[in-house]
Structures are given as C-alpha cells and as structure tokens.
C-alpha positions as CSV (number, residue, x, y, z in Angstrom):
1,X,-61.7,-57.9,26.4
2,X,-60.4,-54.9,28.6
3,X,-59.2,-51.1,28.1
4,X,-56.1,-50.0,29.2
5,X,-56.4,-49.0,32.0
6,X,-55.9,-44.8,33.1
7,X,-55.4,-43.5,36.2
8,X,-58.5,-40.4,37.3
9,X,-57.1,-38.0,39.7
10,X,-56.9,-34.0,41.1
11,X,-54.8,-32.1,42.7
12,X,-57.0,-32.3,45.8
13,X,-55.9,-35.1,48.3
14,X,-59.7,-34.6,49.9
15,X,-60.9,-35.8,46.6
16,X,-60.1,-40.1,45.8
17,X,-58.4,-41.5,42.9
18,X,-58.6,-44.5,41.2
19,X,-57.7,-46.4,38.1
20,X,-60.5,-47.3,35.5
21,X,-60.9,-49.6,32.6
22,X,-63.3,-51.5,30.7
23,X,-64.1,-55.1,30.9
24,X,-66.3,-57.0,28.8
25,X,-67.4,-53.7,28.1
26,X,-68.5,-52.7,31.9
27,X,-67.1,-49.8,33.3
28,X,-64.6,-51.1,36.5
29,X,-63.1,-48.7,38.9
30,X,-60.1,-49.7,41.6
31,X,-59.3,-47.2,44.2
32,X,-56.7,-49.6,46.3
33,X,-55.2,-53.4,45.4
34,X,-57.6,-55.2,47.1
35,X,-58.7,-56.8,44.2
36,X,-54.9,-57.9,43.3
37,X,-54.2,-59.1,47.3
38,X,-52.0,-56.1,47.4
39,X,-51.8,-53.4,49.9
40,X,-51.8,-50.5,47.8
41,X,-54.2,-47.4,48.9
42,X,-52.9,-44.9,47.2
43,X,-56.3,-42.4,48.4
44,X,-54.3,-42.8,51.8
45,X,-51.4,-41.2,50.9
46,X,-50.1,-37.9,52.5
47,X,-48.8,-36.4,49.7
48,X,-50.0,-35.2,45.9
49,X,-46.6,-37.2,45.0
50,X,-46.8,-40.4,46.9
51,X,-50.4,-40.9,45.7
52,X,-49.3,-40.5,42.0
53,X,-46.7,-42.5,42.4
54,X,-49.2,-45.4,43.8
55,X,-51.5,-44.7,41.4
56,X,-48.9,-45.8,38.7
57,X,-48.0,-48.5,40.4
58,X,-52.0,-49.8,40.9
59,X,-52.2,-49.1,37.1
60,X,-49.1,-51.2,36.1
61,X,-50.3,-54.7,38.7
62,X,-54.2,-54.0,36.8
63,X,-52.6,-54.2,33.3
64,X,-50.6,-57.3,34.5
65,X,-53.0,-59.0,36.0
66,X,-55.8,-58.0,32.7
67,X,-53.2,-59.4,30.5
68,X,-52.8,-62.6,32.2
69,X,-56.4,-62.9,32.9
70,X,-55.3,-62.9,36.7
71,X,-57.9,-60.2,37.8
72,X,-59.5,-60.2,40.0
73,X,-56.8,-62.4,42.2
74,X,-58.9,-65.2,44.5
75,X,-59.1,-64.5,48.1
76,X,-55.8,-65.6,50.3
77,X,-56.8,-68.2,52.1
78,X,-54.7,-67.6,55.5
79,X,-52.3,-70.1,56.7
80,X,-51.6,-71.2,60.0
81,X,-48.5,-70.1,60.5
82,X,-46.7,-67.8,58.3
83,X,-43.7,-68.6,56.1
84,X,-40.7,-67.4,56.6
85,X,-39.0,-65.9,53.8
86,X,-34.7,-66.5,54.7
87,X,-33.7,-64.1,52.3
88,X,-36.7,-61.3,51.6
89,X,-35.9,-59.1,48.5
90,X,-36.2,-55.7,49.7
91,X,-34.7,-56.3,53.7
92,X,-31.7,-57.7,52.0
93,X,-30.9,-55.1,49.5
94,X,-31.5,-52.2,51.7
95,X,-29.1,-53.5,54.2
96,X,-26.6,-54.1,51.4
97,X,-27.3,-50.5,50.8
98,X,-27.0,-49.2,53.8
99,X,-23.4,-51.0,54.2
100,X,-22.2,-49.7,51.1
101,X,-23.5,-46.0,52.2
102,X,-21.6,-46.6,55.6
103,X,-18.3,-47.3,53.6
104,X,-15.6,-45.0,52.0
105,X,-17.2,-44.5,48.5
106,X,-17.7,-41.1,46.5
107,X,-21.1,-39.1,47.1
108,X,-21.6,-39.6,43.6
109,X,-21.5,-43.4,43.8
110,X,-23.8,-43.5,46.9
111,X,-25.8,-41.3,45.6
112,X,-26.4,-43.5,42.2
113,X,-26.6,-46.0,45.0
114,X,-29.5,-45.2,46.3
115,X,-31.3,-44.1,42.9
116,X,-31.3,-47.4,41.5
117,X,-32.3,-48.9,44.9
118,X,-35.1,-46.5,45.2
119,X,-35.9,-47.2,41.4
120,X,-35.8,-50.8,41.7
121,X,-37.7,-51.6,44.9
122,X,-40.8,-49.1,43.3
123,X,-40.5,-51.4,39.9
124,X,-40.4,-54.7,42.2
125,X,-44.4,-56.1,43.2
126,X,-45.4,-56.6,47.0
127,X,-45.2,-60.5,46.6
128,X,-41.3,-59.9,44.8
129,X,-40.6,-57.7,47.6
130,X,-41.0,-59.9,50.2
131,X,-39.9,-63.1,48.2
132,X,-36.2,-64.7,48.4
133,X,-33.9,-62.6,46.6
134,X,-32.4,-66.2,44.3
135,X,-35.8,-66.3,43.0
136,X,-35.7,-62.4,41.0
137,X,-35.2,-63.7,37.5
138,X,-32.9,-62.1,34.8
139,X,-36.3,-61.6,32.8
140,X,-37.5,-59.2,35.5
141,X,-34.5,-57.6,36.0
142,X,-34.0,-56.8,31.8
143,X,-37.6,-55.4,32.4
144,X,-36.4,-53.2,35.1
145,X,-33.5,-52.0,32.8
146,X,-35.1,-51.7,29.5
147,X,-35.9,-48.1,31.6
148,X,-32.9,-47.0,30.8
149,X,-31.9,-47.7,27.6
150,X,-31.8,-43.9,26.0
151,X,-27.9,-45.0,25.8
152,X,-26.0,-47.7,26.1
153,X,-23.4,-45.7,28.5
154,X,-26.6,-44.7,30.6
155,X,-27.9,-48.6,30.7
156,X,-24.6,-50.3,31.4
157,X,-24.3,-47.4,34.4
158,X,-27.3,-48.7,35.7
159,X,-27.1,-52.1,35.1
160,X,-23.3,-52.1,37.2
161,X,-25.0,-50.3,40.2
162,X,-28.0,-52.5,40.3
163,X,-25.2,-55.3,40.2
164,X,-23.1,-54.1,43.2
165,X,-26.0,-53.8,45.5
166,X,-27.1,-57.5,44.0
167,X,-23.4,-59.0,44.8
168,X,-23.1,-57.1,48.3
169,X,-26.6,-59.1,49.4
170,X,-25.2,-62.0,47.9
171,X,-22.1,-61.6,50.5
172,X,-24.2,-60.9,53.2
173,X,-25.6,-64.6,52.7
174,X,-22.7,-66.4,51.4
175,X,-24.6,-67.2,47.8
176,X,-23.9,-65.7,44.7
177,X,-26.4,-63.9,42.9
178,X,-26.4,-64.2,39.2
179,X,-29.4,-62.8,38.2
180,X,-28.1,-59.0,36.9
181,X,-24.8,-60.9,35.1
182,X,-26.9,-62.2,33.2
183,X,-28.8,-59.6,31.8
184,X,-27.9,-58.4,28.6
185,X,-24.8,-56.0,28.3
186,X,-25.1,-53.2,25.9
187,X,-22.1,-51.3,23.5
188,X,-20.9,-48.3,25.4
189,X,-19.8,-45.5,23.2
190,X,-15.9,-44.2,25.2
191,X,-15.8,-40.8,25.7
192,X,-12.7,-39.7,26.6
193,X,-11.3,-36.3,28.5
194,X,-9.7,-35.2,25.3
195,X,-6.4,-33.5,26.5
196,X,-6.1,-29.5,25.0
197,X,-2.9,-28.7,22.5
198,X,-0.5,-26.4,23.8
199,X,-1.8,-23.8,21.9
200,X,-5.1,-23.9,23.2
201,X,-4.0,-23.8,27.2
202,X,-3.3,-20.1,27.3
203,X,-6.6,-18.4,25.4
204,X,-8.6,-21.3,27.5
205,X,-7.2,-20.1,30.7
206,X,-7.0,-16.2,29.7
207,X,-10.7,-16.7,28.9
208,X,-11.8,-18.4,32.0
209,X,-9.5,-15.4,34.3
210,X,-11.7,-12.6,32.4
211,X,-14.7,-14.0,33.2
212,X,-14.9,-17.1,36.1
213,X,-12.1,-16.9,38.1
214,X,-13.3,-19.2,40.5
215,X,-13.6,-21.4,37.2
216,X,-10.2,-20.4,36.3
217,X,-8.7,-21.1,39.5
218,X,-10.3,-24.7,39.3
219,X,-8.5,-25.4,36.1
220,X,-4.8,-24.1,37.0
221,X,-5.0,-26.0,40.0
222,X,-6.0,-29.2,38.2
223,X,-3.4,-28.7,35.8
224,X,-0.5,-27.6,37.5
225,X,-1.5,-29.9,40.8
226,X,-2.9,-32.6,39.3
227,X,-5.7,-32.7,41.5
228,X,-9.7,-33.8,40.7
229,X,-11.5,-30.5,40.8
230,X,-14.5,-32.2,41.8
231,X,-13.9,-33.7,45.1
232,X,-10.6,-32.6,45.9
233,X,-10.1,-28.6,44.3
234,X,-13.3,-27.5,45.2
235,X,-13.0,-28.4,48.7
236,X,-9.7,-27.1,49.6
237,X,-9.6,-24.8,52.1
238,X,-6.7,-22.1,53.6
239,X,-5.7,-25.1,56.4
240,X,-4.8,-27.4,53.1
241,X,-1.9,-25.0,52.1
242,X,1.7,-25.0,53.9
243,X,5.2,-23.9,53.7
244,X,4.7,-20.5,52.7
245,X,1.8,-21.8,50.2
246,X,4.2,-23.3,48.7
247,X,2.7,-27.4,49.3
248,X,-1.1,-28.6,49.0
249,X,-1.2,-31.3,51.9
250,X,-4.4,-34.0,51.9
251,X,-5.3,-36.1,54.3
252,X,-6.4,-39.9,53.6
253,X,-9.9,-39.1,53.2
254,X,-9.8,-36.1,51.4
255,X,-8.5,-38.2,48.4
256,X,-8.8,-40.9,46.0
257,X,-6.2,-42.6,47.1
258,X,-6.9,-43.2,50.7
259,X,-3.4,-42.0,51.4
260,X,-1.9,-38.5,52.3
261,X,-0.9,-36.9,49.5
262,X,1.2,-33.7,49.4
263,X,1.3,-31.5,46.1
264,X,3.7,-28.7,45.3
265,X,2.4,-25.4,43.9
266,X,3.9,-24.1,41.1
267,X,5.0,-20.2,41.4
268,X,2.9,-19.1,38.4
269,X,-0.3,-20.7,40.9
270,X,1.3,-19.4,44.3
271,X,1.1,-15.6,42.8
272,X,-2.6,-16.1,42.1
273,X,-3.5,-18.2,45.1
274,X,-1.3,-15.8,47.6
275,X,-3.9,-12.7,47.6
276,X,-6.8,-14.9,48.9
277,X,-4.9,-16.9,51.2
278,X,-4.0,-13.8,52.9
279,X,-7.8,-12.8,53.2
280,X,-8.8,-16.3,54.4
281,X,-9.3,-17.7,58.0
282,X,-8.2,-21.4,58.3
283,X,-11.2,-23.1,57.7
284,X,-12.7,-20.8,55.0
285,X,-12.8,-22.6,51.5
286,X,-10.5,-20.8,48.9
287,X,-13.8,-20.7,46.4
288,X,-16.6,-19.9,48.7
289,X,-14.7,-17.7,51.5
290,X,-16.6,-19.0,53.9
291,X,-16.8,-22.5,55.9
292,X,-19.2,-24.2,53.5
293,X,-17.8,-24.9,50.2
294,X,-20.0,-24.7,47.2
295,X,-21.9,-27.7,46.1
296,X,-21.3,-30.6,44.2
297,X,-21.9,-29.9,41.2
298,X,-20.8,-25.7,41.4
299,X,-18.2,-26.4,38.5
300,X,-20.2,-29.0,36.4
301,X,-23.0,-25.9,36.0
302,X,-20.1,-22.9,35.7
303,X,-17.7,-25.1,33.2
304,X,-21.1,-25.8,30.6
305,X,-21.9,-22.4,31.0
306,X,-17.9,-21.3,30.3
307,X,-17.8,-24.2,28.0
308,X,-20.6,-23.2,25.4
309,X,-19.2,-19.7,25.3
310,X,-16.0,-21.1,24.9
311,X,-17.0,-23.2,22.3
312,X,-18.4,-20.7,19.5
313,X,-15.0,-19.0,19.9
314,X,-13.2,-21.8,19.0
315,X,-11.4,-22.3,21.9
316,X,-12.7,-25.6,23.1
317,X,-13.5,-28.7,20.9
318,X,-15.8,-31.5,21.8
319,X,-15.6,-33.7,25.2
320,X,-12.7,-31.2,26.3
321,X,-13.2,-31.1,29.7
322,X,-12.0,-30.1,33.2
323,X,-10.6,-33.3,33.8
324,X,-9.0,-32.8,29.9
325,X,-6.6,-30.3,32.0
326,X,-5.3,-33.2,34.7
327,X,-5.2,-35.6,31.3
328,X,-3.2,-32.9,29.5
329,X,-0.7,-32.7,32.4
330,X,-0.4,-36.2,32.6
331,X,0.2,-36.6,28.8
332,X,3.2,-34.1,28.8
333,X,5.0,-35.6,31.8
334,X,4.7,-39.1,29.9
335,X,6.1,-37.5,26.6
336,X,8.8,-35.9,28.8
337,X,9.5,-39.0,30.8
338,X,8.5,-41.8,28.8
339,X,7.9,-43.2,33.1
340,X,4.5,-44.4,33.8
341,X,5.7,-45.3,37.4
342,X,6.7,-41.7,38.1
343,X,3.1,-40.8,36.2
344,X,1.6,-43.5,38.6
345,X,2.6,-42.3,41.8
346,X,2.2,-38.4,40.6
347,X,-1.5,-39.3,39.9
C-alpha cells in the first residue's frame, strides 16, 4: 500500500527538495533517482525552474514504479562493455530537429517544432531516452498526447508535429517510423477565414483608420495586394516598394512561394502608403519606422483588441479574420472570373 506521492519544496535553492509518500505506512523521502537507477538530482539544479521541473519528473518515475511494484529498482549490475544503442531516442530526434530548423520553414512551424521536441523529450524516461527510437511504442506516445487533448484541432496540431520530427529521424536511418501513425486521430472542428460581405468592407476599414492605422494599413494591403500580413505585410519595408510606389517587389525568401513575386498597388493604397514612404529611409519598416519591424505576433494582439471592439458594434461576425480580407479578395476575383488558374498564380 503507498500514498501518492507530493513533491516538498521552497523557493530557496539553499534549502533541498524531495518527494515523499507512504509505504506500508512508513514515511519515505527521495531527494534524487537513485533509488529508480536514474540520474535525477533535482537539489542540484541552478535554477527555482529546472529544480521544479525535476521534481515533477522524480514524482511521475516514483508513482510508476509504486504502481508496478518496481520500487526500489535492484542495483545495475555493470557490464563489461557498454551496449551500443544504433539509433538512441533523444540524439536522433534532436538532429532531425536541428535539420528541419536549418531548412526554409516558417518561424511559426520551427517554433512548434521545437515545443513538442522540448515537451516530448521531458515526458520521455532516462532509459527511453537513450533506447532505439523503433522501440517507443504507440502506447507511449497516446500517453504523451492525451496532454493535449483540450481540442481536437489542438491534439491533431500536436500529434502532426510530433510526426514530422518522427518521419525526418526515420529518413535519417532509412527506416520508417510508424509509431505516431498510429496513434489515434481525433475530429478536428474547420474553422474557416470567413470572407466579409461587401457591405461590411468599408465600416471595417473606416473603423480600423480612426483608431489602428497601422492595423488598417495591414488590412488594405492584404486585400488589395493579396499579401499574408503576417510574414510578408508586416515586414515590408520602403526598399520593397518601386516604380513610383506603384509595385510591391518580394524576393524568394520573403515569400511563401519561394519565388519573386511582384504585386501592383492599387491607387486608393498608393495615396495612403505615399506620405510614409516619403518619410522613410530604405531599410526602415513601413509599420515600425525604424529597422526592426515589430514582432510576430504585433497584429495577432492589435486585430483581437480591434476585433472585440469591432465585434459589439456589429461590424465583425465570428472567425472573420485578417486573413478573411485576402479570402474575400480571392472570392470576388473567382466570381468575376470564374478562373482558378489566374486565382492560382495571383495567390
């Protein structure tokens, strides 16, 4: 019979931790994994964060091994000479990590990237760390994901970047991995960009002039340009703009598409975007005036804000967004054209 087991800790890295619990009704007390044949010490740990975060992880190997009536672990007998593990868990992921970070990908996908890496590898034991990677079941791995499962968009998000990083290793040694496949897949609710009516486009925009113009700015530009306002608006700078600031010219890696990609400006944009322009040294950013744009997420936090406001007007409905302005573009030239080509190669 045993307790669960609860971690005893301060604030005070001079003071030790440890994890307690109750066994056959005698008080036990672990302040590292040497009972487990783990190196875990989390009282050696330079920060109040690290040490909680070892603590957790001393707690979770204690309840595992109290529930499998595995503690305390018998003493490693040491062998000879070491195995050698060909494919080691944690060596091969973070290099299939660290090849995906050096490759052309979005800052948002690298940075999910290295979450679920980072998530995963504190989840994994010290024994599944250094094991081959083929032997990580699907049962371990649905354990892993059951973290996540406030949502079925959220899990499935997770489950598809735990997967690339799981297929990259299994590249690296010419063996495919199956173990994430074959977890269970979840119903993901779509939420689309929902494109604006006509009649909402001017009050929007109106709005958004009177009180973000940076944020209204953003929006005409995606719009009238069809650009991503994320990684492509908010970057733009005074060099991106030519013949009279009449074009928007990108270079290969300042798009999506890898290729460059030259947008005309409408007149209605030009007579807004003229003024700064004319203010703006070449490398200053048309948002920021200066050399540093603003940060990633700058519009996410200033459309919500805009958005809620918006909102108890009546001038925005649900999951319109700032992307709903590219997909109401895109929506009009197809009514218009009836050409997806044309709205392929315009997009």
């Amino acid at each position: 019979m045993f307790t669960e087991p609860k971690i005893v800790s301060s604030n005070d890295l001079e003071t030790r931790s440890y994890v307690t619990f109750y066994l056959n009704k005698k008080r036990v007390r672990e302040y590292n994994g040497n009972c487990l044949n783990l190196t875990l010490n989390p009282n050696r740990a330079e920060t109040i964060t690290e040490r909680n975060k070892l603590l957790d992880r001393l707690r979770y190997e204690l309840h595992k091994a109290l529930e499998t009536e595995a503690y305390p672990a018998s003493k490693l007998i040491p062998l000879e000479k070491p195995i050698d593990v060909i494919n080691p868990t944690e060596a091969l992921l973070r290099e299939a990590l660290n090849k995906k970070l050096e490759s052309d990908l979005s800052k948002t996908y690298k940075r999910n990237l290295r979450l679920i890496f980072n998530d995963f590898i504190s989840f994994l034991t010290d024994s599944e760390l250094q094991t081959d990677i083929a032997s990580i079941s699907t049962v371990r791995i649905e354990k892993f994901l059951t973290k996540y499962k406030s949502s079925g968009t959220y899990y499935m998000n997770k489950r598809r970047d735990l997967g690339v990083l799981f297929s990259a290793a299994g590249r690296m040694i010419d063996q495919t991995l199956t173990s994430v496949k074959k977890t269970e897949s979840r119903r993901v609710k779509a939420r689309l960009h929902k494109a604006y009516d006509k009649e909402q486009l001017k009050p929007i925009l109106t709005y958004l002039k009177e009180n973000n113009y940076n944020m209204y700015l953003c929006c005409l530009i995606t719009y009238s340009c069809w650009l991503r306002p994320h990684e492509e608006v908010r970057l733009l700078s005074r060099q991106h703009f030519r013949n009279n600031n009449s074009k928007i010219h990108l270079s290969g890696d300042e798009n999506k598409s890898l290729k460059v990609r030259v947008v005309y400006i409408p007149d209605y944009v030009q007579l807004e975007l003229n003024p700064i322009l004319a203010l703006l040294d070449k490398n200053q950013n048309i948002f920021s005036h200066a050399v540093k744009p603003f940060n990633d997420a700058y519009f996410n936090t200033q459309w919500k804000r805009a958005w809620n406001k918006m909102f108890d007007k009546g001038l925005v409905h649900v999951n319109q967004t700032i992307y709903s302005f590219r997909h109401t573009a895109a929506i009009d030239v197809f009514k218009r054209t009836k050409d997806v080509y044309l709205l392929q190669q315009m997009i």
